[in-house]
N, C-alpha and C positions, 0 to 999 in steps of 0.2 A: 116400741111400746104398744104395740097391737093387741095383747094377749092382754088385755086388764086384771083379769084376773090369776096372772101368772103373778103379780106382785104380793098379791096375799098368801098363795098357794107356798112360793119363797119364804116369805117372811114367817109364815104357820113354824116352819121348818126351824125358822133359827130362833123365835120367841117359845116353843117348846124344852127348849136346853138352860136349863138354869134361867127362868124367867124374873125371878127376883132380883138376881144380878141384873138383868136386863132393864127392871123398874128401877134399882137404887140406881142407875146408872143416867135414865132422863129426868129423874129427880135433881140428882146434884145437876145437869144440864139447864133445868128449868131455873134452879136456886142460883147458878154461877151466871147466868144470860141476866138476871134482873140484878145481880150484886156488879154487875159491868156497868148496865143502863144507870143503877144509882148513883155510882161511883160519879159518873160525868153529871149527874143531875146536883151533887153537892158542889161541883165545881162553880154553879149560878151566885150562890150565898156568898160563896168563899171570893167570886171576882166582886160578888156584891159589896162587900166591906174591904176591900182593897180599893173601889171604885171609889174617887169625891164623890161624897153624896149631894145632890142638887137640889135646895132647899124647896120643898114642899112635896117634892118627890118619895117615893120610898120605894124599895126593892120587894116584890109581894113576894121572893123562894124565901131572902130574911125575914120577913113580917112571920110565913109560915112557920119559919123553922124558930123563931124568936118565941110563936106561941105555942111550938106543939114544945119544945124544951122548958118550956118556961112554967108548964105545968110540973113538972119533976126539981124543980128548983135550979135549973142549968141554962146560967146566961149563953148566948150567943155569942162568941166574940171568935179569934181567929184561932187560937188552942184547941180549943172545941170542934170547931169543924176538922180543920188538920189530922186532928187525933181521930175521929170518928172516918176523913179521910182516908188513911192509913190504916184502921183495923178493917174497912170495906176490900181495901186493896190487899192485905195482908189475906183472908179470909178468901176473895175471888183465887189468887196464886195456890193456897190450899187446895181448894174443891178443884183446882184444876189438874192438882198436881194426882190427887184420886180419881178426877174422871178419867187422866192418860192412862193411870195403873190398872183399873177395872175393863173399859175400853180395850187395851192392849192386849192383858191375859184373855179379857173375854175371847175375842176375834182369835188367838193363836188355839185354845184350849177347843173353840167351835171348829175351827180345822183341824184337831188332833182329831177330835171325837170324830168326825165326818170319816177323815180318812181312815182310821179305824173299823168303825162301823163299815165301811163301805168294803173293803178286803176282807173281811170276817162273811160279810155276805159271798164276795163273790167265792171263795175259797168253799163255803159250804153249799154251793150250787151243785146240781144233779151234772154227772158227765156228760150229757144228752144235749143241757142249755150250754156248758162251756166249750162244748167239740163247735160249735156253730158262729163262737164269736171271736172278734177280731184280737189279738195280743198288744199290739199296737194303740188300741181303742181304748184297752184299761192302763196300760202303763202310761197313758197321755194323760187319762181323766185323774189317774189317782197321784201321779209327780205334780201335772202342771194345772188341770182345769179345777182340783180340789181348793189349792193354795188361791186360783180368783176366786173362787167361791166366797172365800175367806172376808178376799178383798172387795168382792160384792157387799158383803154384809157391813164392812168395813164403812162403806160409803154411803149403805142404807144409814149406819148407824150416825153418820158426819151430817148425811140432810136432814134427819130428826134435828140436831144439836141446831144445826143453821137456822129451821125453822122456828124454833124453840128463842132462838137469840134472837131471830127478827121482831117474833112476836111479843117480848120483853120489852124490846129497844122500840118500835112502834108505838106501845104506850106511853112509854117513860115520853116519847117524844112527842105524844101528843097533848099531854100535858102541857107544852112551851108552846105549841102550835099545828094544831089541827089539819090546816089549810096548808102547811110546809108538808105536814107528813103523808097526807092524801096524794099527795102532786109527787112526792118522790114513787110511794107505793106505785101509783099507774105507770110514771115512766118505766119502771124497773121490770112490771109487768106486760107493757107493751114491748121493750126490750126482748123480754123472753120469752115471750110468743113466737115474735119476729124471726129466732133462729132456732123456733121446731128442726128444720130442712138435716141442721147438723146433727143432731138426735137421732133422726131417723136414719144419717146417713153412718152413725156410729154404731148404730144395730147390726146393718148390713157387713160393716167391715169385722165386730167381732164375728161373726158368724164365717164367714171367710177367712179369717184368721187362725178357727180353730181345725178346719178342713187342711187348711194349706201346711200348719203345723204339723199334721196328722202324717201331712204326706214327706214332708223333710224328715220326719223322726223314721218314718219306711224306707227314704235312699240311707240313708244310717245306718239300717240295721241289713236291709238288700245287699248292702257294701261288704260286711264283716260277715255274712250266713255265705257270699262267694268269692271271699277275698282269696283263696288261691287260683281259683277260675281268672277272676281278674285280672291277678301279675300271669297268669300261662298266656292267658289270650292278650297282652299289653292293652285292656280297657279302660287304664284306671280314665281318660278321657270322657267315658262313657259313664261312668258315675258318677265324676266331675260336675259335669255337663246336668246330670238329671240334679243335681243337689243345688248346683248353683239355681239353677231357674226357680227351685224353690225357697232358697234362700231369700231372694231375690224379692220374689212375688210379699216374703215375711216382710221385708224391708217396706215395699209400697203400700204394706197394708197398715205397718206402724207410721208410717210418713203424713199417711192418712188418719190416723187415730189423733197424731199428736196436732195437723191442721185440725182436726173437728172440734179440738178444743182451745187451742189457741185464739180464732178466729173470733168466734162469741167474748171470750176474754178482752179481746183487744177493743170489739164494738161495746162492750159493757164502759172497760173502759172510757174512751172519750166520749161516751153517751153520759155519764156521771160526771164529769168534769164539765162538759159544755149544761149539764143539769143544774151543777153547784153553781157556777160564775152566774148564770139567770136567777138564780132563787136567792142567794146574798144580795143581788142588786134588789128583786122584788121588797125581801125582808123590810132591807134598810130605808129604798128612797121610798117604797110606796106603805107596805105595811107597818114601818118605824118601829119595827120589836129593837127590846136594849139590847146593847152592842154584846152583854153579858149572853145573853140569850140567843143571840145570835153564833156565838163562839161556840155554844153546846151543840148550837144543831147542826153546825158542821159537822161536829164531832159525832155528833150520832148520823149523822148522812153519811160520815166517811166510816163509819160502821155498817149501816144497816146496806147503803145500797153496793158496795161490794161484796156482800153477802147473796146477792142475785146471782152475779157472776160464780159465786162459789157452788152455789149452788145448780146452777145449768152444768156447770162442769163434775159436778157428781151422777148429776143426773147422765149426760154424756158417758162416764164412766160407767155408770151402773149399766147403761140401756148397750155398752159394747159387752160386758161380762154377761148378760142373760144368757145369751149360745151357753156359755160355760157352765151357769146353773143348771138348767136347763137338760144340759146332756147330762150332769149330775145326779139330779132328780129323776131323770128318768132311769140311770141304768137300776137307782136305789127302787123303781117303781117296777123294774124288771125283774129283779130278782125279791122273789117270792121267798126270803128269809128272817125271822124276824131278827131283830137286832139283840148286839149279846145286852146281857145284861151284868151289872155292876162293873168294877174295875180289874177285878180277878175273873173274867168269863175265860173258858178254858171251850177248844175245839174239841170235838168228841171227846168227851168228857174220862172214855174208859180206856182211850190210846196210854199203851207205855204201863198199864194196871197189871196183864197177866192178864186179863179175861179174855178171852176167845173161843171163840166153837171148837171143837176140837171132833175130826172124821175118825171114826172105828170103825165103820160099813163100808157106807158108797153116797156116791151122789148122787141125784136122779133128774134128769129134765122128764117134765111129765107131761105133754102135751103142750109145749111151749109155742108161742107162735110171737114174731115180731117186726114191727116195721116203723121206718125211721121217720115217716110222714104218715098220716092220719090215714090219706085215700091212695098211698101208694103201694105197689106189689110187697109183699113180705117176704123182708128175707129167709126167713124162717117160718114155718107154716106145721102145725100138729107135730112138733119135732117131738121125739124121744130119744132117750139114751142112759146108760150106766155109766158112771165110773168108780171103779174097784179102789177104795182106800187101800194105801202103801204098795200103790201101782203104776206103771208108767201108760199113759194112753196117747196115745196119740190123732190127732187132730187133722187128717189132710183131706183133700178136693182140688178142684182150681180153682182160679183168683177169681173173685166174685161170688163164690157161692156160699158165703157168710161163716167165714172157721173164725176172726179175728171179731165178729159179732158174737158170736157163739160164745167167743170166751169171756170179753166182756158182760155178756147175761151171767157167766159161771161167778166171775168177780164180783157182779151185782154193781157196776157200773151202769148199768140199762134194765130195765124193770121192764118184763116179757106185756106182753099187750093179753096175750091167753098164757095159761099152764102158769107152772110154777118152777122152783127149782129146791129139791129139798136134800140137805145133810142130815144123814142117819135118821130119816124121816120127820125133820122138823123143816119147817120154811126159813131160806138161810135172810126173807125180808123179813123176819120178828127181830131181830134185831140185827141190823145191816153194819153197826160201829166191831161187836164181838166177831162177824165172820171177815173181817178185812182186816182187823185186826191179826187175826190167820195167817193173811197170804202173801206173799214173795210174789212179784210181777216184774218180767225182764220181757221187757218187747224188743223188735228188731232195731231199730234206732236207740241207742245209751245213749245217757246224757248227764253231763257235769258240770258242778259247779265252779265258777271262779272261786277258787282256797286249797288248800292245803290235799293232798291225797288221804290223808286220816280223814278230814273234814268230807268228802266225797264217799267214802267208804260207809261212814255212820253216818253219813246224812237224815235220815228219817227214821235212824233203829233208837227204840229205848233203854234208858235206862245205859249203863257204862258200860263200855267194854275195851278191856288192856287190848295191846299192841299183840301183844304174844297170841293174842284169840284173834287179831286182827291177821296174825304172818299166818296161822296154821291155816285158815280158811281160804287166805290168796296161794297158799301153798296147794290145797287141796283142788284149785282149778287150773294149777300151772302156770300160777303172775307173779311170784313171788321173787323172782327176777325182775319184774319188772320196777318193784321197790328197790331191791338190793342194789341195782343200776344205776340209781339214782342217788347224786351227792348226798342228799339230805333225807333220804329217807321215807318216811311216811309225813315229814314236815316238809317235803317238796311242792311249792308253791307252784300249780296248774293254772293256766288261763289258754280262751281259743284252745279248749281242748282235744277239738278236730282233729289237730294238726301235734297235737303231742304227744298221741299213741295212735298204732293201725286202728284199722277198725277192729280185726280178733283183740289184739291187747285192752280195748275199751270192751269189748263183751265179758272180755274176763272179769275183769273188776267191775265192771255190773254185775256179772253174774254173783262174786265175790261181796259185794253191797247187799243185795236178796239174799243169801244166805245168812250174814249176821244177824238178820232179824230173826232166824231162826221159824221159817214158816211150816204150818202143817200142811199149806196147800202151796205148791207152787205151779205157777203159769207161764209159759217160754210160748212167746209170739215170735214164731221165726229166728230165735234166738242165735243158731247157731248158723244163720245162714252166710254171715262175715267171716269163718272160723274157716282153716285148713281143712284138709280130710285127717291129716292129724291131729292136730288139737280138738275140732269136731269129735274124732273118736276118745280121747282123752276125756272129754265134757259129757260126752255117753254114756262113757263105763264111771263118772263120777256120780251120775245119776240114778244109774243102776245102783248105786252102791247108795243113793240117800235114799232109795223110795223104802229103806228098810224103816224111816223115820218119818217120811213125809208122803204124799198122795202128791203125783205130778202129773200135767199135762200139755202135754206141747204140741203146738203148732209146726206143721214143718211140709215144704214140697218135694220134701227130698225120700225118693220109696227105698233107699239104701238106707236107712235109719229104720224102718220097718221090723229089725230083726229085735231091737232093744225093746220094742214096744209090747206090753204086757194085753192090750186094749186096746180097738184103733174105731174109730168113729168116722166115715166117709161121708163127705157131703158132695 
């Protein structure tokens, strides 16, 4: 609880979303906590006219209720209250049954929205911020740290209700006796003062929690990115071993969460009972309230001051979930996106339309210069270059001297720090959705999805495309065996891809993927460097044969591919 003003900052967050829903919702909260407190307050009347009455005495909740009814024409008798009983209670069961429904939706519909909004963001971040962060970081935040979030709020919105019910019951109770409900209020708040210690010590552990999470979900995934390394080298030991310890560390970290709240519980506990047993005896032998009266403020003691307890334990809950908001709010504070708007928000709005830049000329770097840190050497410095539309060029140097930066500026995934880059003389950043919309990109690492081989093939092309346009194109790079081989076809269910084609058979059907989009520009980072000398040369002479359609440029360290190249660019 250090950050005080991290509670508003939070709360800004989730009283921004459907705020109305948010009012109807401590309304009926406010209206159901005083129809609970009433309910026990008619019970006085109602023991009152069950009770002998003692001559000269009289019951003042009946005198009250005798005279505020009695102005409406409506005796007092045991009908009456029963029935006014009963529509109280009838009535509290309702509002409750609407605060669960509102409450419920609210909290699931605040975690759709969140988790939404939040992959909208990151998906529409510049290549430059997502090359630099962690994978692990967003698949944590957006499976497991979104869903507390949820539950942060969850329990924001449960101490409001608590609150809201004390302060009801607190009245209602002070009405029957002041000096009873003063002496509980303090104990309950001396009580939870008393166990700040585990509050603070519930911060620490979510916070530790979400690190140590962080790091179980990485032997996870460390496991399965060298799972044939593993079984050659017999270590499954060795990843065992790092997963248990973090397992492990999970374990004492919840063993810990569930002591930090048990503990207070259990002192709240007997600190309320050894409270009641003192204050019935006070009531009776020394302040001599009626026995009627007596029986209520139990009743609202055994309401209000377990309500402390409930409430330390939300607070406990809330003050472990902050870490989780927290990294929440911040990655939404990092990424400089705004959020979509309405229910139909559509990503690049002109994907899958037909619009695209289309090359007739050439390309041009015009003085480009660029680098990846503010104060650090540039990889690229006053660079120029041509490249000839429905031509092959070629891209080479050694490693380091920026050919796989290069193309990325060409892609317009990195925006030049000087110069520019312009197609058939216009700047290809006027509009960056239309020229990517263009291009076919196969880097030297392929990659697939868990599904179906059709489903991998047209992963990201628009718009439909038959099987028959599906074989010709795998035919045209030499995979189409690799379907045919297969039981089921193009309906053959792929997982751990790695390991289900060579690496050449997984460049082909990348390469085979790029293609069906049917691009004017395509980009090969190394593309063929997995491939034979013959299927290499196969993929050579197919390229030759597309640049009669498309403007291609590839990366490559290999000077025996020189002879295809129409253009060659040295760095």
């Amino acid at each position: 609880m250090h950050d005080k003003g991290f509670i508003f900052r939070s709360f800004s967050l989730f009283f921004k979303y459907r705020p109305w829903k948010l009012i109807t919702l401590f309304f009926i909260t406010l209206v159901t906590g005083f129809s609970q407190g009433l309910t026990l307050v008619l019970l006085i009347p109602l023991l009152g006219l069950l009770q002998p009455q003692t001559p000269g005495k009289s019951n003042g909740w009946v005198d009250f209720l005798n005279g505020f009814l009695g102005k409406i024409g409506i005796d007092v008798n045991l009908k009456v209250i029963l029935l006014i009983f009963a529509v109280c209670l009838i009535t509290v069961a309702v509002l409750n049954y609407f605060k669960s429904m509102i409450q419920g939706t609210y909290q699931q519909e605040f975690s759709h929205h969140i988790r939404k909004s939040l992959f909208y963001k990151i998906i529409n971040s510049d290549w430059k911020f997502l090359n630099g962060k962690s994978k692990h970081s967003h698949i944590q935040i957006l499976t497991t740290e979104v869903p507390k979030m949820s539950t942060y709020y969850y329990f924001y919105l449960d101490f409001a209700n608590k609150a809201i019910f004390i302060l009801t019951h607190v009245v209602l109770a002070m009405m029957i006796s002041v000096s009873f409900t003063l002496i509980v209020l303090a104990t309950g708040m001396v009580i939870f003062l008393l166990l700040g210690k585990y509050i603070r010590r519930a911060d620490n552990l979510g916070s530790a929690g979400i690190k140590n999470f962080r790091d179980m979900l990485k032997r996870i995934d460390d496991f399965w990115l060298s799972v044939k390394i593993a079984k050659v080298h017999n270590s499954e030991r060795f990843y065992y071993k790092k997963f248990r310890q973090a397992n492990d560390r999970m374990l004492d970290i919840q063993n810990g969460l569930t002591r930090s709240k048990a503990v207070p519980a259990l002192l709240f506990s007997i600190a309320g009972l050894l409270t009641l047993i003192l204050f019935v005896y006070i009531a009776y032998q020394i302040l001599h309230i009626p026995v009627p009266s007596i029986f209520i403020l139990i009743l609202l003691f055994s309401r209000i001051f377990p309500q402390f307890s409930t409430i330390n334990n939300n607070i406990n809950t809330m003050v472990s979930l902050q870490s989780s908001v927290r990294l929440v709010l911040d990655v939404r504070g990092n990424l400089k996106i705004k959020d979509p708007d309405g229910e139909n928000e559509s990503v690049n709005a002109d994907a899958g339309t037909g619009r695209r830049v289309k090359i007739t000329d050439k390309i041009e770097l015009l003085n480009v210069s660029f680098s990846y840190e503010k104060d650090s050497e540039p990889v690229l410095e006053n660079f120029s270059a041509v490249i000839p539309a429905f031509k092959i060029t070629g891209i080479t140097g050694d490693s380091g001297e920026g050919k796989t930066t290069l193309l990325d500026i060409i892609a317009g995934l990195l925006e030049p720090s000087k110069g520019c880059v312009l197609a058939d003389g216009k700047q290809i950043s006027v509009n960056p959705t239309a020229w990517k919309q263009g291009i076919g990109y196969l880097p030297q690492d392929s990659f697939f999805i868990d599904g179906t081989i059709r489903d991998n093939l047209i992963w990201d092309t628009p718009g439909q495309i038959s099987d028959a346009t599906i074989m010709d194109v795998l035919d045209s790079v030499n995979a189409s065996d690799l379907i045919l081989r297969q039981p089921q076809g193009l309906d053959t269910y792929i997982s751990n891809y790695t390991y289900h084609f060579s690496g050449g058979e997984r460049q082909r059907l990348a390469l085979a993927r790029v293609l069906l989009r049917k691009p004017v520009l395509l980009l090969l980072d190394e593309a063929t460097s997995s491939l034979d000398t013959k299927n290499e040369n196969s993929i050579m002479e197919l390229l030759h044969a597309l640049k009669k359609k498309m403007t291609i440029v590839l990366i490559t360290h290999r000077t025996e591919l020189s002879g295809y190249f129409d253009n060659v660019i040295k760095l």
